[in-house]
C-alpha positions in Angstrom: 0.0 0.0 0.0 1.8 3.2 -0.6 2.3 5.7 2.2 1.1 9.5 2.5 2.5 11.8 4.3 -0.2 14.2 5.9 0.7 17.6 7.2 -2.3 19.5 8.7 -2.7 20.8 11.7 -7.0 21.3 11.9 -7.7 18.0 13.7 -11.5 18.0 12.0 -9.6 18.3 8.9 -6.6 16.0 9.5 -9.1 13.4 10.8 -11.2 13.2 7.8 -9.0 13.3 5.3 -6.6 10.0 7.2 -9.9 8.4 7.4 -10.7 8.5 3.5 -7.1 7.5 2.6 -7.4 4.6 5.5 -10.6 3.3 3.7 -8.6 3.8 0.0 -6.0 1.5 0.9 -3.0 4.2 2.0 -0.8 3.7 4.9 -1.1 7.2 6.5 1.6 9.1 8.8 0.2 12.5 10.4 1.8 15.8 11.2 0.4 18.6 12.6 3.4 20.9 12.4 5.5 21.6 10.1 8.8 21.1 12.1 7.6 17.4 13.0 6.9 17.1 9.6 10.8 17.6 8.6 11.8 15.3 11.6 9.8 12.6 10.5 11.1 12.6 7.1 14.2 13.0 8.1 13.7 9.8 10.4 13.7 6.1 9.8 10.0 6.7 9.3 10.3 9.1 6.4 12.3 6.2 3.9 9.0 4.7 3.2 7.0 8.1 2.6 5.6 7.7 -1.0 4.1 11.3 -1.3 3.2 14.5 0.6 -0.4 16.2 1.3 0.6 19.5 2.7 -1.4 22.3 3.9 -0.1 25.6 3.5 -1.5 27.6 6.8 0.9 25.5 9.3 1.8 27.0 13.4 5.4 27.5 13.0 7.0 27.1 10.0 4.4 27.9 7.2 3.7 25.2 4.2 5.5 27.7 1.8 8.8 26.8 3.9 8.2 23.4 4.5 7.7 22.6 0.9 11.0 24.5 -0.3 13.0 22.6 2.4 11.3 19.4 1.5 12.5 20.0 -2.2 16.0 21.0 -0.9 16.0 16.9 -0.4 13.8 14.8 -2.0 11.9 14.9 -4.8 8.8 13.4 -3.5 5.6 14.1 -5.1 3.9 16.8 -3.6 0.3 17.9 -2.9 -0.4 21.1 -1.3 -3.9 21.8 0.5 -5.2 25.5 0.6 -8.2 26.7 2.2 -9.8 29.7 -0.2 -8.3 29.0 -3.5 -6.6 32.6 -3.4 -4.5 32.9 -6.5 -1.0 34.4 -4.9 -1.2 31.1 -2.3 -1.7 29.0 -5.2 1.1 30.4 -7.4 3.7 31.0 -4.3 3.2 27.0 -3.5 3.9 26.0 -6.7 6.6 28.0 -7.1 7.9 26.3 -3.9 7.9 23.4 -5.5 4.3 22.1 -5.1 3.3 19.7 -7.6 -0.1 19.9 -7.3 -2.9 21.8 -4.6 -6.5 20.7 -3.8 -8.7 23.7 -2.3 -10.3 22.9 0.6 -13.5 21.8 1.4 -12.0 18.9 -1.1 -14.7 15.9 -2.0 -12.6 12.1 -1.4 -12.8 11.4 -5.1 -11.3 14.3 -5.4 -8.5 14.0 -3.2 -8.0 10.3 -4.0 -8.0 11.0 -7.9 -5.2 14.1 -7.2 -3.3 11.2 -5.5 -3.3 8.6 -7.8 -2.1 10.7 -10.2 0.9 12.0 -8.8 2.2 8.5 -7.9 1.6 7.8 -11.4 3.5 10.4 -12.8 6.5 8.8 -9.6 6.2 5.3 -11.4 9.6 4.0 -13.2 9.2 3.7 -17.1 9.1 -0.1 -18.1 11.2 -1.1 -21.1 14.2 0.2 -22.7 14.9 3.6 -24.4 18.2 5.0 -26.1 19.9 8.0 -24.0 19.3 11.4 -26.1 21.6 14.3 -26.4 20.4 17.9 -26.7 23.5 20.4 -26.7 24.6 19.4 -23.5 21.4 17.9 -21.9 21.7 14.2 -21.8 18.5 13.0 -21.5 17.4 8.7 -20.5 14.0 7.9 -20.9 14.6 4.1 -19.5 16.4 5.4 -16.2 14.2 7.9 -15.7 17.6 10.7 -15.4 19.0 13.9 -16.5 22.3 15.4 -17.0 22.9 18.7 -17.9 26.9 19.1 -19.3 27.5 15.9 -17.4 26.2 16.5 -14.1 22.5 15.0 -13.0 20.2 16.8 -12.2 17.8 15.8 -9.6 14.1 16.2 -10.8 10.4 15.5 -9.3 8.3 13.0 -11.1 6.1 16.0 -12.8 8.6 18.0 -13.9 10.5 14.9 -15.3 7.4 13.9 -17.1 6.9 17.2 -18.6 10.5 17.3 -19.9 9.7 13.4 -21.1 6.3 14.5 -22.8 8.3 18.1 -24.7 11.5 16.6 -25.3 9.8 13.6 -27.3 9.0 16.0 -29.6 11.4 18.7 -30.8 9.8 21.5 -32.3 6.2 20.5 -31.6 4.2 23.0 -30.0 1.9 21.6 -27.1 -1.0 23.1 -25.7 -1.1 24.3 -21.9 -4.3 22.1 -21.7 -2.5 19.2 -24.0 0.4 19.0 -21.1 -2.5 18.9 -18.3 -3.8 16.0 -19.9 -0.5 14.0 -20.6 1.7 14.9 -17.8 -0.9 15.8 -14.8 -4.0 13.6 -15.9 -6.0 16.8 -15.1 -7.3 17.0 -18.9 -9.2 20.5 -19.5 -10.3 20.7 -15.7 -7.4 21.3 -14.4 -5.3 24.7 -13.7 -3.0 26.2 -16.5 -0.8 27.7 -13.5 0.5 24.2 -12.8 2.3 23.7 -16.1 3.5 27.7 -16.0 5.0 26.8 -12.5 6.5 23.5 -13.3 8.1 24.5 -17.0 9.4 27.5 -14.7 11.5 25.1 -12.0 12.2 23.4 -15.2 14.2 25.6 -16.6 16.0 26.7 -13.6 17.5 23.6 -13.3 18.2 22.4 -17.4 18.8 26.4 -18.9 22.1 28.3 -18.6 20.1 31.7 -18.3 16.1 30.4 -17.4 15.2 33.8 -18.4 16.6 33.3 -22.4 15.6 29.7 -22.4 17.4 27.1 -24.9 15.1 24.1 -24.3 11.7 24.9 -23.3 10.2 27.6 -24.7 7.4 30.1 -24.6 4.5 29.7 -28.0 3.0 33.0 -27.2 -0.9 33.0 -26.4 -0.3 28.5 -26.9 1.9 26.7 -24.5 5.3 25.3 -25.1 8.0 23.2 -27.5 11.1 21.9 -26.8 14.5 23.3 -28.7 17.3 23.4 -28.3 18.0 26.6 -29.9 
């Protein structure tokens, strides 16, 4: 069964949402803080953490921190929980490193659904693919790695996949809404912002200057294709 990692601190809350997972099959472990969040992943209990629920309105150390010093070490997939939908929280946890957010009051399909598909997008590639080469950007689909001038690069399971889904196709323009569909399995429900966010940590890590990007660039009132330049 895989194994969630809860961070809230509303016990009504908390409770409800362990008990859904509970009946869906998930081992649960519970925080209500963010520091005891860090210490438990940093603890023998933390190996077998599969992915993150994470509310952003934490005592202590906020979810905006928690999440950037959760990325500073793993690259667990990550789900953040917000309570009003407000666009700055939204954008601010994604650019954290968030890989996807729920607003709260969230239904259990809902939740489930947002759950399964992150620890999709975590699951190894089966088969064999050759290694590809993009001026400097080794790229190998069957290991599921990266190297960038030959140094790996770290990456979370979404923004691997998105690099997967553009890099397959040089020069092919995709839709914001195509890259929902393939890499998040949101299809036209889900929330443009998450694929702005993600291509953005993106190219922080794979560009020499993210702001004149080589790789991943910007169709203009479309989406995105993948260079290099």
């Amino acid at each position: 069964m895989p194994s969630v990692l809860l961070i809230e601190d509303d016990p009504s809350v908390r409770d409800g949402m362990e008990l859904v997972l509970r009946r869906h099959r998930y081992e649960v472990e519970v925080a209500t803080t963010g520091e005891e969040a860090l210490d438990l992943l940093d603890g023998p209990r933390g190996k077998g953490i599969e992915l993150v629920v994470l509310d952003l309105m934490l005592p202590g150390i906020n979810g905006f921190e928690v999440c950037r010093r959760i990325r500073t070490r793993s690259t667990i997939p990550l789900i953040m929980l917000t309570a009003c939908g407000d666009d700055h929280d939204i954008v601010a946890g994604l650019e954290a490193g968030a890989d996807d957010y729920v607003v709260k009051p969230v239904t259990a399909p809902v939740l489930e659904a947002r759950i399964r598909a992150a620890l999709r997008r975590a699951e190894p590639a089966t088969g064999s693919a050759p290694g590809e080469k993009h001026a400097g950007l080794a790229i190998d689909r069957a290991g599921l790695t990266v190297a960038k001038d030959g140094t790996s690069i770290a990456l979370p399971p979404v923004e691997l996949r998105l690099l997967l889904e553009l890099s397959a196709s040089p020069g092919r323009v995709f839709s914001r809404e195509q890259l929902l569909e393939t890499v998040w399995d949101h299809g036209f429900l889900g929330d443009s912002r998450l694929v702005d966010a993600a291509v953005g940590r993106l190219r922080a890590k794979i560009e020499d200057v993210p702001a004149r990007p080589r790789f991943i660039q910007t169709v203009r009132g479309f989406g995105y294709r993948f260079g290099p330049l």
